[in-house]
PLY file of the C-alpha trace (Angstrom):
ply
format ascii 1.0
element vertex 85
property float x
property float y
property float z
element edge 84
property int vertex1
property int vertex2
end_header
5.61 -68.65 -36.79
5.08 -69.82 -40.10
6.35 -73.53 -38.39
3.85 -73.40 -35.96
1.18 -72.65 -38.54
2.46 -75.80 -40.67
2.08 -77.54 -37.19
-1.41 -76.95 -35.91
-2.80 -77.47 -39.75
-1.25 -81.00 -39.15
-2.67 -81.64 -35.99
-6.27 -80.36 -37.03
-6.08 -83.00 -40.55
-8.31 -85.98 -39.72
-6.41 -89.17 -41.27
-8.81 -91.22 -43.56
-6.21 -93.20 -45.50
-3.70 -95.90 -43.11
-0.80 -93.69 -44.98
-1.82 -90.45 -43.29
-2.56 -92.59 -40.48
1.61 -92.66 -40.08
2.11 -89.07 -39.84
-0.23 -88.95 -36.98
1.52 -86.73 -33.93
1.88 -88.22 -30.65
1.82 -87.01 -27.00
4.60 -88.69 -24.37
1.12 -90.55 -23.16
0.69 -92.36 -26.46
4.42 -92.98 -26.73
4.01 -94.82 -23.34
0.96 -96.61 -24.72
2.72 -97.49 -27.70
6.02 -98.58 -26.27
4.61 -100.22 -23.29
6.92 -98.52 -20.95
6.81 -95.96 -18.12
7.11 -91.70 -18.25
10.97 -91.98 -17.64
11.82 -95.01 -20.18
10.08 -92.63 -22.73
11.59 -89.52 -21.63
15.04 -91.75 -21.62
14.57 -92.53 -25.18
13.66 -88.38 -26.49
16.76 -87.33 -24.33
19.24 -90.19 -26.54
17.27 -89.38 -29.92
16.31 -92.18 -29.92
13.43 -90.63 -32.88
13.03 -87.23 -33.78
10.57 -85.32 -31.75
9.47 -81.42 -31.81
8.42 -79.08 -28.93
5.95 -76.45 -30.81
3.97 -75.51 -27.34
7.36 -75.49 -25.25
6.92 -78.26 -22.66
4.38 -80.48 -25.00
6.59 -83.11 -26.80
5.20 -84.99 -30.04
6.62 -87.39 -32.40
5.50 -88.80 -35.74
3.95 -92.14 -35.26
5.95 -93.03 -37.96
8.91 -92.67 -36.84
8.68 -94.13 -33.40
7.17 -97.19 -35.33
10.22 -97.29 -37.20
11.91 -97.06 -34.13
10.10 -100.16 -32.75
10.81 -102.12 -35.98
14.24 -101.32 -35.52
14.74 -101.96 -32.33
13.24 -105.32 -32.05
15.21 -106.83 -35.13
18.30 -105.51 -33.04
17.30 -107.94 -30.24
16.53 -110.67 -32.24
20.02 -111.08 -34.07
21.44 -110.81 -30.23
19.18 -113.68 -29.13
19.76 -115.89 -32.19
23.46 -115.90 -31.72
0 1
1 2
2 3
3 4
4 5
5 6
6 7
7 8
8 9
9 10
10 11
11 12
12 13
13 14
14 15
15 16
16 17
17 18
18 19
19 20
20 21
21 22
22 23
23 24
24 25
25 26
26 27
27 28
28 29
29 30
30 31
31 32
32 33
33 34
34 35
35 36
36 37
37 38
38 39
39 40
40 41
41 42
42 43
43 44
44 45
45 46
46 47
47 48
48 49
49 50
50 51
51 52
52 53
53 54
54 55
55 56
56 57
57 58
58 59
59 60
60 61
61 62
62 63
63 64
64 65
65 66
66 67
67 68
68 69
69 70
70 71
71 72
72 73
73 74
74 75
75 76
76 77
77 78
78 79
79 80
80 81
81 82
82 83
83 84
């Protein structure tokens, strides 16, 4: 419960600095938005870890925006040392 609590006082905070803007949660629709890629590619990516997600509302997935952008970063310098070599 007290999770939960911690959760939805998260989700009510309006960011008004770009470093809150980080910790912003997203929905599986931004994360398609985001990632430019379809409901299973996401859905792929939660099921390998790919970034850490949490399920507070049972079927409702979020993920920091942080750490899917982190993702991103480190994804994409993985495929550019493949294509350089």
């Amino acid at each position: 419960m007290r999770f939960l609590t911690a959760f939805y006082i998260v989700m009510a905070k309006n960011p008004t600095s770009p470093t809150e803007t980080a910790d912003e949660w997203l929905r599986t629709s931004d994360l398609k938005s985001i990632l430019k890629c379809g409901d299973s590619r996401v859905r792929q990516l939660i099921r390998e870890k790919a970034f850490p997600v949490s399920r507070p509302y049972g079927r409702t997935i979020y993920a920091r925006r942080s750490d899917v952008e982190q993702f991103m970063v480190k994804g994409f310098q993985g495929e550019l040392s493949l294509s350089v070599q």
